[in-house]
Jmol script that loads the backbone (N, CA, C; Angstrom):
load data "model"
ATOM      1  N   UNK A   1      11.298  35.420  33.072  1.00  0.00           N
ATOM      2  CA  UNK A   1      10.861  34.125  33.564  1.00  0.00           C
ATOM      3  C   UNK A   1      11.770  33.044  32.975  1.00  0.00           C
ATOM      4  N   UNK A   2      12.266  32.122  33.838  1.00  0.00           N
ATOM      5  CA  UNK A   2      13.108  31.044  33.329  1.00  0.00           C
ATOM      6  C   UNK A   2      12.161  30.041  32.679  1.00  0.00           C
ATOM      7  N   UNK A   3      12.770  29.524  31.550  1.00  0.00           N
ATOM      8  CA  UNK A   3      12.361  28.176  31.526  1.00  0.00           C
ATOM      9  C   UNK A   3      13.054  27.247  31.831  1.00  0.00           C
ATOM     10  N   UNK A   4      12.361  25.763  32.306  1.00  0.00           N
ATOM     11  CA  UNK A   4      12.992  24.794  32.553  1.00  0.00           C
ATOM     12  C   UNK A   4      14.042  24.138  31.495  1.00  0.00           C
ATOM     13  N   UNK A   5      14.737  23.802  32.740  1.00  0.00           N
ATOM     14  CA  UNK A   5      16.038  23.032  31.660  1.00  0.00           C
ATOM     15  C   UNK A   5      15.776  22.055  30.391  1.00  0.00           C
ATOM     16  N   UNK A   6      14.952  21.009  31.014  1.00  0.00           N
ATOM     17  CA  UNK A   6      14.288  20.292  29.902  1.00  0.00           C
ATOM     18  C   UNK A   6      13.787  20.889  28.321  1.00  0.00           C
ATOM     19  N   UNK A   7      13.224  21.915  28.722  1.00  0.00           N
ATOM     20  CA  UNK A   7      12.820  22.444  27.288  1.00  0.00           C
ATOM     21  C   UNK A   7      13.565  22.756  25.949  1.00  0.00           C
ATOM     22  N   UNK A   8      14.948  22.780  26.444  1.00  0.00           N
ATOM     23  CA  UNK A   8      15.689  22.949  25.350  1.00  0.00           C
ATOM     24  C   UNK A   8      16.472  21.644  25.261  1.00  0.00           C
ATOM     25  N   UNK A   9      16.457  20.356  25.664  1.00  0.00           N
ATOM     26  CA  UNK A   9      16.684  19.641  25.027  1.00  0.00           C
ATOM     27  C   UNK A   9      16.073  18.853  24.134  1.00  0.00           C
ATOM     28  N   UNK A  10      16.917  18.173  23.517  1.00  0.00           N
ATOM     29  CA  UNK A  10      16.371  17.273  21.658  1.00  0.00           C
ATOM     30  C   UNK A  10      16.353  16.115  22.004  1.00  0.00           C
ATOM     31  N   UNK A  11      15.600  15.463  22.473  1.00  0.00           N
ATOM     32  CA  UNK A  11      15.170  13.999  22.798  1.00  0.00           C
ATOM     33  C   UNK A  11      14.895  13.142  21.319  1.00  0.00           C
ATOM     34  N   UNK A  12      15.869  12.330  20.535  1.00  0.00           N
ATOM     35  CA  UNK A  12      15.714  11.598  19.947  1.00  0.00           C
ATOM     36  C   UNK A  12      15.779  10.450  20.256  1.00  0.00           C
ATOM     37  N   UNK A  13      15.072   9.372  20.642  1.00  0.00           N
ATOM     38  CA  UNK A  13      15.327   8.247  21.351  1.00  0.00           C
ATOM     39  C   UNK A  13      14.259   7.142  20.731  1.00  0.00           C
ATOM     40  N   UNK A  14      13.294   7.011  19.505  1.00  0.00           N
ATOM     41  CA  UNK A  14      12.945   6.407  18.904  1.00  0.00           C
ATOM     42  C   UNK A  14      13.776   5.425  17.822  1.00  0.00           C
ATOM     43  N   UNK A  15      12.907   4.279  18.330  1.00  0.00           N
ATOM     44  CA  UNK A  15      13.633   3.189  17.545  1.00  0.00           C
ATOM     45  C   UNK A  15      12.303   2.345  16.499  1.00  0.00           C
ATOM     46  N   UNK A  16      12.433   2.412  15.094  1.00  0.00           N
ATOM     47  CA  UNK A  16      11.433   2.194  14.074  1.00  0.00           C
ATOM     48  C   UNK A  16      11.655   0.640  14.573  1.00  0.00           C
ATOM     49  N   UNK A  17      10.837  -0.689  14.959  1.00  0.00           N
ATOM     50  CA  UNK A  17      11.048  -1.652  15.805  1.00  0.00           C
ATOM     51  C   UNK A  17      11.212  -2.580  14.309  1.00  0.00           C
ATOM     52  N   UNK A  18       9.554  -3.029  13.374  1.00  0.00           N
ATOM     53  CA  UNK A  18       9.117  -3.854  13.018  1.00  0.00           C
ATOM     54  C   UNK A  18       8.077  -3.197  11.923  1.00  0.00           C
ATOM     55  N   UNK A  19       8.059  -3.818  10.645  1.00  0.00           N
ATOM     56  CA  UNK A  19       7.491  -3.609   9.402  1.00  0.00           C
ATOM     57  C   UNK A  19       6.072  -4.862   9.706  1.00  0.00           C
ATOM     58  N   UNK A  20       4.790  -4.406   9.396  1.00  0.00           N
ATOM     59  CA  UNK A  20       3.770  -5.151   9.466  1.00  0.00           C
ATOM     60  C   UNK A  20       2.875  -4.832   8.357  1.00  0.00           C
ATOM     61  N   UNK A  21       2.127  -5.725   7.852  1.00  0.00           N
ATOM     62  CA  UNK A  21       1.059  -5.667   6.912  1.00  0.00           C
ATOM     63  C   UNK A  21       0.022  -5.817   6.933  1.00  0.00           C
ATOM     64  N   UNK A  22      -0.161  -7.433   7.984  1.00  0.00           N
ATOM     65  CA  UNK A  22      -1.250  -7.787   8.392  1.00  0.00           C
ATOM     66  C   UNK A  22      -2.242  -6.882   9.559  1.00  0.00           C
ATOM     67  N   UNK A  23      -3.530  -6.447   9.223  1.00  0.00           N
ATOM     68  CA  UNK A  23      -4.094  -5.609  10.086  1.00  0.00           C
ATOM     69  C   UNK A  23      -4.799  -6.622  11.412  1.00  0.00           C
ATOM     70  N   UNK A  24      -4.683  -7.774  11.445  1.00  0.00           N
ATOM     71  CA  UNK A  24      -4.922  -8.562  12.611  1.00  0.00           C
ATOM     72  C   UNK A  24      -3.732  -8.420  13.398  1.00  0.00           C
ATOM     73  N   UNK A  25      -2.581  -8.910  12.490  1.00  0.00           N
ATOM     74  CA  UNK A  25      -1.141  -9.051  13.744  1.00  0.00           C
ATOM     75  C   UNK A  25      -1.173  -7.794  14.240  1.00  0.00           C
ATOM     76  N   UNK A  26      -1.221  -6.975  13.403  1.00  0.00           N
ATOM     77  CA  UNK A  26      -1.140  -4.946  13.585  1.00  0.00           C
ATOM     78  C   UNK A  26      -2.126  -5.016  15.327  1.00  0.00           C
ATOM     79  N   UNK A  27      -3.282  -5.549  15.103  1.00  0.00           N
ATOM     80  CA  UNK A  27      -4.562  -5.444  16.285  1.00  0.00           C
ATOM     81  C   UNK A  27      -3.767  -6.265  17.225  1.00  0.00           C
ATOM     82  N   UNK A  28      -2.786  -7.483  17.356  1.00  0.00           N
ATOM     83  CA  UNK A  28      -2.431  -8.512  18.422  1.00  0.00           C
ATOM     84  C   UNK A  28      -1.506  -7.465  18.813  1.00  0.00           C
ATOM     85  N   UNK A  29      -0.165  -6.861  18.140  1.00  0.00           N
ATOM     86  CA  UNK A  29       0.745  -6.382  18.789  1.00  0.00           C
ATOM     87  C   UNK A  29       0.537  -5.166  19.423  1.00  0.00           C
ATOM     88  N   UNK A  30      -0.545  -4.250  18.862  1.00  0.00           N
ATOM     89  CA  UNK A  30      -1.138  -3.096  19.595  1.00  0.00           C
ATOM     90  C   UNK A  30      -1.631  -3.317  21.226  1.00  0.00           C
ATOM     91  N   UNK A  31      -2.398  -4.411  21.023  1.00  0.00           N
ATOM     92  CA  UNK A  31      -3.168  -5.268  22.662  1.00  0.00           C
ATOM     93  C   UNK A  31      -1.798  -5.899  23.338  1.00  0.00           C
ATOM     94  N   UNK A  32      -1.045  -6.337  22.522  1.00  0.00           N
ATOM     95  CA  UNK A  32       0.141  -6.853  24.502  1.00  0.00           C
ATOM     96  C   UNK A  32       1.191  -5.772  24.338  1.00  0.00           C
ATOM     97  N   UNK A  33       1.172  -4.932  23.292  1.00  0.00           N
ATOM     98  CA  UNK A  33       1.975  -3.486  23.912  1.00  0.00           C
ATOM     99  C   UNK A  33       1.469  -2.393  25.226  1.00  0.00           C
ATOM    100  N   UNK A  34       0.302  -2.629  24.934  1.00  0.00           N
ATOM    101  CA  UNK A  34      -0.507  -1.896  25.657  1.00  0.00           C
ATOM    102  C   UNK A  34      -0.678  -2.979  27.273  1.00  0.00           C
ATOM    103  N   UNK A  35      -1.118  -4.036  27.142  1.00  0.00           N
ATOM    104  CA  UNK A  35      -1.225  -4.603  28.254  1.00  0.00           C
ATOM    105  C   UNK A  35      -0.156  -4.938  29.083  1.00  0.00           C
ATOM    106  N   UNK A  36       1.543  -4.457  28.305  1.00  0.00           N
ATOM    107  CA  UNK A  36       2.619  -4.410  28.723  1.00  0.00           C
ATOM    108  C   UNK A  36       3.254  -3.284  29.028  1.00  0.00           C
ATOM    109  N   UNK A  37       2.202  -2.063  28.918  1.00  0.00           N
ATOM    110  CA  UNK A  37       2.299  -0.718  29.185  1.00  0.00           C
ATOM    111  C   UNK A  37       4.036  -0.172  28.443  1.00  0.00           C
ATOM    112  N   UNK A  38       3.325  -0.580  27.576  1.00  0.00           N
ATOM    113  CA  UNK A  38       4.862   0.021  26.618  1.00  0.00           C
ATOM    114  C   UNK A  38       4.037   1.026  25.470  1.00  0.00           C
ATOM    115  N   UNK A  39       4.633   1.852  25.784  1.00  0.00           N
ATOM    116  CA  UNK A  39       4.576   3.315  24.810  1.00  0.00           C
ATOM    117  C   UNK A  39       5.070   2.854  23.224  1.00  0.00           C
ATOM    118  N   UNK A  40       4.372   3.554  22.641  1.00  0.00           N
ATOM    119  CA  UNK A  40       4.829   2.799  21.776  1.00  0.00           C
ATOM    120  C   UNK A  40       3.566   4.166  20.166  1.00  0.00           C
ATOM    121  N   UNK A  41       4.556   4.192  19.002  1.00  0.00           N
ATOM    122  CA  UNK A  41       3.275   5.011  17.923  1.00  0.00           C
ATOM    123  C   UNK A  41       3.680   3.828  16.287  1.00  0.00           C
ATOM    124  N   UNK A  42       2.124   4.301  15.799  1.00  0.00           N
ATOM    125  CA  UNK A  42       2.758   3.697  14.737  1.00  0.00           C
ATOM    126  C   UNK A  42       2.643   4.658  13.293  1.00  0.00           C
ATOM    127  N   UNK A  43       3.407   4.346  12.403  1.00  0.00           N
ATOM    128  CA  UNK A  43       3.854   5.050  10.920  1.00  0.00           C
ATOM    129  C   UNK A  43       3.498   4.672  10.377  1.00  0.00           C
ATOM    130  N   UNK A  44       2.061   5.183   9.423  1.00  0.00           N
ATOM    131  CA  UNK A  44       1.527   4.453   8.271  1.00  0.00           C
ATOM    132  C   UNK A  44       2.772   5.035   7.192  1.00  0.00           C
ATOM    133  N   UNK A  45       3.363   3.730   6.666  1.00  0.00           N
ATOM    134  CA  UNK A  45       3.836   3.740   5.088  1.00  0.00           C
ATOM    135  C   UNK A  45       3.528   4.386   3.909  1.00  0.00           C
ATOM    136  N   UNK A  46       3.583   5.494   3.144  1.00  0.00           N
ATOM    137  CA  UNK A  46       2.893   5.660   1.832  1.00  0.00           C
ATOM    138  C   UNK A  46       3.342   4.483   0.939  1.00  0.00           C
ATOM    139  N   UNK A  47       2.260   4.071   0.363  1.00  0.00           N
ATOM    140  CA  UNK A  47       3.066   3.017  -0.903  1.00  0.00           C
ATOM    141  C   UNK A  47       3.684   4.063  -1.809  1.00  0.00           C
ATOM    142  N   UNK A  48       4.196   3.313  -2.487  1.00  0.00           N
ATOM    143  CA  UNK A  48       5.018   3.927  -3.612  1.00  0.00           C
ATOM    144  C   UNK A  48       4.537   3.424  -5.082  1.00  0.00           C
ATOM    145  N   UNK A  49       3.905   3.761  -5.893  1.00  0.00           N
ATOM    146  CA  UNK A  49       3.818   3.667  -7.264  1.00  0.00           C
ATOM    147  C   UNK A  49       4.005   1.910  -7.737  1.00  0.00           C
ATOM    148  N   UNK A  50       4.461   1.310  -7.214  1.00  0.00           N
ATOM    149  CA  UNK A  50       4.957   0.301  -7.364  1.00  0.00           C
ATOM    150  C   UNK A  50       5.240  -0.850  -6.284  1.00  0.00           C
ATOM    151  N   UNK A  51       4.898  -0.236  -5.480  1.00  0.00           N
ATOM    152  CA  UNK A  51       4.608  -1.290  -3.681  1.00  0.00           C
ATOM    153  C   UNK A  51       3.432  -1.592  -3.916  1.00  0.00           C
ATOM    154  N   UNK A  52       3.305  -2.833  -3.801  1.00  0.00           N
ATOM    155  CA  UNK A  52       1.909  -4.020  -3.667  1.00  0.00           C
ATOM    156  C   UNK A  52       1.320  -4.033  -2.425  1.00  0.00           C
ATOM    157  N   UNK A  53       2.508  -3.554  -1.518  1.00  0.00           N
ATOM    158  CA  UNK A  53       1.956  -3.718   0.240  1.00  0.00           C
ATOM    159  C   UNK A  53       1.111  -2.260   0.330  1.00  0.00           C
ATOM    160  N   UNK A  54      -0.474  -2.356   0.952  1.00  0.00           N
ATOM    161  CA  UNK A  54      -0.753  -0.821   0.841  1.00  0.00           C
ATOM    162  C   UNK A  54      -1.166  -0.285   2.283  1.00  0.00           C
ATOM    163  N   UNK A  55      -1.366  -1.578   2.922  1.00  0.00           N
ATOM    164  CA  UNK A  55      -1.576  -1.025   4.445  1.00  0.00           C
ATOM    165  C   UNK A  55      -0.026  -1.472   5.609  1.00  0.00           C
ATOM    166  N   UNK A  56       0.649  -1.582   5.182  1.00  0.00           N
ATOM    167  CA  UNK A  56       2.350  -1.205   5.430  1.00  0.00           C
ATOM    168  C   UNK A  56       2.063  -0.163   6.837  1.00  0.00           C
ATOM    169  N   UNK A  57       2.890  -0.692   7.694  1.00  0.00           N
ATOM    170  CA  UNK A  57       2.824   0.388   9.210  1.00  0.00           C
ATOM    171  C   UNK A  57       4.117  -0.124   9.686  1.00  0.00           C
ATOM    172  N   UNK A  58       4.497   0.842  10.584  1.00  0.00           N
ATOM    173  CA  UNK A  58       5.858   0.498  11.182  1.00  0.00           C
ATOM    174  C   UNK A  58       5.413   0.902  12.380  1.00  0.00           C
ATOM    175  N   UNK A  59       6.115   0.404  13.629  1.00  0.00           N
ATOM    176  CA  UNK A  59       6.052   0.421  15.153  1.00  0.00           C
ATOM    177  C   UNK A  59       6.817   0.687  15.201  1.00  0.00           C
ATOM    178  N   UNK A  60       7.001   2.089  16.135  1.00  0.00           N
ATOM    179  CA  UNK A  60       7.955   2.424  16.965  1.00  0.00           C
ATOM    180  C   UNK A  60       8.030   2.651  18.356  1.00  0.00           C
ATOM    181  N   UNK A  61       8.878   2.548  19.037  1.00  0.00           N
ATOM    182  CA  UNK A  61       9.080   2.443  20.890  1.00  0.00           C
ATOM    183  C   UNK A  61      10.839   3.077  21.302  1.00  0.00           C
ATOM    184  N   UNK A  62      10.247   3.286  22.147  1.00  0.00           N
ATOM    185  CA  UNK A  62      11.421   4.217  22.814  1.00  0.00           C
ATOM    186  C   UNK A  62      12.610   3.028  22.961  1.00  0.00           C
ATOM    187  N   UNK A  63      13.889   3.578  22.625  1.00  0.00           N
ATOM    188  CA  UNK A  63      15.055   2.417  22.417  1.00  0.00           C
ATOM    189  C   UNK A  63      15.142   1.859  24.030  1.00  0.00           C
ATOM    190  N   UNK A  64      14.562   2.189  25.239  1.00  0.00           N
ATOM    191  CA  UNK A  64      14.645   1.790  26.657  1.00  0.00           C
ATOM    192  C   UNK A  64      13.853   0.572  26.534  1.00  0.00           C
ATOM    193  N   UNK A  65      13.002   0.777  25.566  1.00  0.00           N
ATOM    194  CA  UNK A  65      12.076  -0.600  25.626  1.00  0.00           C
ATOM    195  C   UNK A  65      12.230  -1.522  24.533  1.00  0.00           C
ATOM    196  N   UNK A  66      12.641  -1.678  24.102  1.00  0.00           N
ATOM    197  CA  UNK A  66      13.273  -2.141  22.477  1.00  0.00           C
ATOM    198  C   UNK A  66      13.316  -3.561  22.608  1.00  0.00           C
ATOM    199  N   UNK A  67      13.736  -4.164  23.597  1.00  0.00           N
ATOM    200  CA  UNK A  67      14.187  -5.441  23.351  1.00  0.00           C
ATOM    201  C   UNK A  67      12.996  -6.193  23.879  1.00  0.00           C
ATOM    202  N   UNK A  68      12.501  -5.664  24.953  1.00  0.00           N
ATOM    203  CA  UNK A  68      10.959  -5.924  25.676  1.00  0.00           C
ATOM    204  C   UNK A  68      10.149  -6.494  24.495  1.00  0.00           C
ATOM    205  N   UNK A  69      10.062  -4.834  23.872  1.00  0.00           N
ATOM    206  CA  UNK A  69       8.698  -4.795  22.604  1.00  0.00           C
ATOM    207  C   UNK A  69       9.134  -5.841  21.560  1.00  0.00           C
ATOM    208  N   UNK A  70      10.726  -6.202  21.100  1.00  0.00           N
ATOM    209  CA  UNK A  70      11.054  -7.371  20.004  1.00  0.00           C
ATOM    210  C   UNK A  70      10.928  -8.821  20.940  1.00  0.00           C
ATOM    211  N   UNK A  71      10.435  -8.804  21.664  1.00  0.00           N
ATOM    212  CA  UNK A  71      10.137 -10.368  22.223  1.00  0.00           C
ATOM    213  C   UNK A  71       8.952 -10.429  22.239  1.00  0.00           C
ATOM    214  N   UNK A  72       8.561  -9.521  22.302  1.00  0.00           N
ATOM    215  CA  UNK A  72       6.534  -9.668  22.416  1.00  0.00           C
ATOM    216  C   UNK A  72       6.128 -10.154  21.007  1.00  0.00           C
ATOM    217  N   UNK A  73       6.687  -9.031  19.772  1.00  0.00           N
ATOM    218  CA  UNK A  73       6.332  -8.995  18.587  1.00  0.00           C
ATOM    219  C   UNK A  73       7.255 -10.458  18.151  1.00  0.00           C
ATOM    220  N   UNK A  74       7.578 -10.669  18.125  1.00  0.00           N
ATOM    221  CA  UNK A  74       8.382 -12.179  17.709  1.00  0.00           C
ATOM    222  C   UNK A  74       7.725 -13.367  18.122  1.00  0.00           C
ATOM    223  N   UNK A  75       7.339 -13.016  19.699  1.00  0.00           N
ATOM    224  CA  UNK A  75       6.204 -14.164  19.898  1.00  0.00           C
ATOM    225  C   UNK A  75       5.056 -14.437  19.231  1.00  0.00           C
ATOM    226  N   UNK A  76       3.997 -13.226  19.157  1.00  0.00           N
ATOM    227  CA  UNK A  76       3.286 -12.605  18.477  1.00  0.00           C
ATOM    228  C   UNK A  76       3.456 -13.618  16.946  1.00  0.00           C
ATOM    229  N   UNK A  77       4.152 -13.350  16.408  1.00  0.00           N
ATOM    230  CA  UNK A  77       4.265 -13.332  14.667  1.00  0.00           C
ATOM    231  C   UNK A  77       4.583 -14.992  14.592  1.00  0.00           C
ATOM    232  N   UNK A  78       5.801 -15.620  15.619  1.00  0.00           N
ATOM    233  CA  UNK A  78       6.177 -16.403  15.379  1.00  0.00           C
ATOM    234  C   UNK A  78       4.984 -17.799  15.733  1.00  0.00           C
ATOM    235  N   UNK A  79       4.390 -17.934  16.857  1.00  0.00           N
ATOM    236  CA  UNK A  79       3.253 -18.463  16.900  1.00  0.00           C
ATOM    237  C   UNK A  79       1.801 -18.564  15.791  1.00  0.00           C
ATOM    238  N   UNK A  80       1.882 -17.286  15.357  1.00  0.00           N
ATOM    239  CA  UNK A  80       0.408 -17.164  14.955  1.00  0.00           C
ATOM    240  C   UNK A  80       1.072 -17.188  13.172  1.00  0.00           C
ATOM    241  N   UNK A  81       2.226 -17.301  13.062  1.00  0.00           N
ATOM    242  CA  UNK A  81       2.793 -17.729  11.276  1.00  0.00           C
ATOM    243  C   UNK A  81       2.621 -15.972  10.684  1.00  0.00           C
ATOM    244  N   UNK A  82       2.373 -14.798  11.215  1.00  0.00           N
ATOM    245  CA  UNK A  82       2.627 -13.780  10.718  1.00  0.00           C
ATOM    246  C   UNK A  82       3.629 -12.909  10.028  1.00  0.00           C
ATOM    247  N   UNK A  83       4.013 -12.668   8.478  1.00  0.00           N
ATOM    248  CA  UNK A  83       5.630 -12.397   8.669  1.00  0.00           C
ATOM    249  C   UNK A  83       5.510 -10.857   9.475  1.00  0.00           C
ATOM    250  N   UNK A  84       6.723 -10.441   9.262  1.00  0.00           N
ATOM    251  CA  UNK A  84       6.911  -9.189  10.013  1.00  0.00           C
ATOM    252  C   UNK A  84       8.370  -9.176   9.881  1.00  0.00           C
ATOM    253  N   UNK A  85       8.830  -7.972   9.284  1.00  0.00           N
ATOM    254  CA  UNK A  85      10.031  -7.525   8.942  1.00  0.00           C
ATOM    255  C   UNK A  85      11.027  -6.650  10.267  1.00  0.00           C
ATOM    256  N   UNK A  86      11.983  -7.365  11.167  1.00  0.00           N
ATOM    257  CA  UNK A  86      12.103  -6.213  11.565  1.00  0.00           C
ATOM    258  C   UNK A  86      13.811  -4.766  10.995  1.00  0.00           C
ATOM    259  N   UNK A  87      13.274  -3.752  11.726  1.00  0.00           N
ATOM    260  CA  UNK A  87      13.996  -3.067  11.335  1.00  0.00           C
ATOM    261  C   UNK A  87      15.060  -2.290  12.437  1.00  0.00           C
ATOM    262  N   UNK A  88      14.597  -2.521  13.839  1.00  0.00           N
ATOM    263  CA  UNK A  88      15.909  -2.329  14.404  1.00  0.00           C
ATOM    264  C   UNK A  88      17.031  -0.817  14.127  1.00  0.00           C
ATOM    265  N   UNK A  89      15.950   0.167  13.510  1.00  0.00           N
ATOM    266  CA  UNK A  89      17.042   1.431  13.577  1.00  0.00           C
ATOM    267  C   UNK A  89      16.536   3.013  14.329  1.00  0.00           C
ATOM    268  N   UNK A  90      16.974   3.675  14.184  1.00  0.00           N
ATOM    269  CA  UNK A  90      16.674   4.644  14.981  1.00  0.00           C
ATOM    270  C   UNK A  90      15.484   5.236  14.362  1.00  0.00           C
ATOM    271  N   UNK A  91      14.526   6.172  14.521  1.00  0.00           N
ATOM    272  CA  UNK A  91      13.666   6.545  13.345  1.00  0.00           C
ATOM    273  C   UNK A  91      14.037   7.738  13.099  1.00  0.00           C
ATOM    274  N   UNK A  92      13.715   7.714  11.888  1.00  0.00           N
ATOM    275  CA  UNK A  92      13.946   8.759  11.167  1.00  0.00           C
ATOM    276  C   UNK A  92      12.869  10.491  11.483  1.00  0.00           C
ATOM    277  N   UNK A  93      12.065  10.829  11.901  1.00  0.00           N
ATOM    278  CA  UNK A  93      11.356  12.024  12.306  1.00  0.00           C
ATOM    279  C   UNK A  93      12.544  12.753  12.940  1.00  0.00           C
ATOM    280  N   UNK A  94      12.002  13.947  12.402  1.00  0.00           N
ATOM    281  CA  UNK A  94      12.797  15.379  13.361  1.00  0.00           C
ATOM    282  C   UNK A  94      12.266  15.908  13.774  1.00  0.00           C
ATOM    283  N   UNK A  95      11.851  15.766  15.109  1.00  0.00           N
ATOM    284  CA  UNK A  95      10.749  16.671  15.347  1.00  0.00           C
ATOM    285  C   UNK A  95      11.080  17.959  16.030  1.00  0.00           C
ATOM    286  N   UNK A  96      12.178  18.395  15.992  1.00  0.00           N
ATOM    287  CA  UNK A  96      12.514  19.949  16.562  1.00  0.00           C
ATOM    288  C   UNK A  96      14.128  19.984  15.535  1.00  0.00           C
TER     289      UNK A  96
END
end "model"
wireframe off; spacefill off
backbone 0.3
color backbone group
């Protein structure tokens, strides 16, 4: 039995977007990702021994949508005085 072609490829195409702390902004950017039907997961942070930040999450979205999702979240933060770090790199998971 064949398998499909797809199956053996390695789809890395995640981009880690934006560093957040606040669990309200976290709740705003979740609601117009979603109401903007953008895919999108997020990465809880472990603190580290010495990180003060403890609810730390990172957003990530497929690099097709990248620039979409950094105008939402910029609006988002920049209106409502939220900081938010962004990070703009590929993410790091391996998942095969």
């Amino acid at each position: 039995m064949n398998q499909p072609l797809y199956t053996s490829l390695k789809v890395h195409n995640e981009i880690e977007l934006c560093e957040i702390s606040d669990p309200e902004c976290k709740a705003l950017i979740e609601q117009a990702l979603l109401k903007e039907r953008i895919s999108f997961y997020i990465r809880w942070v472990k603190p580290s021994l010495f990180q003060r930040r403890k609810n730390l999450c990172i957003f990530c979205v497929n690099e097709n949508v990248m620039e979409e999702a950094e105008e939402i979240v910029r609006s988002i933060c920049d209106e409502k005085g939220y900081p938010v770090k962004f990070l703009l790199r590929r993410s790091q998971n391996q998942y095969l």
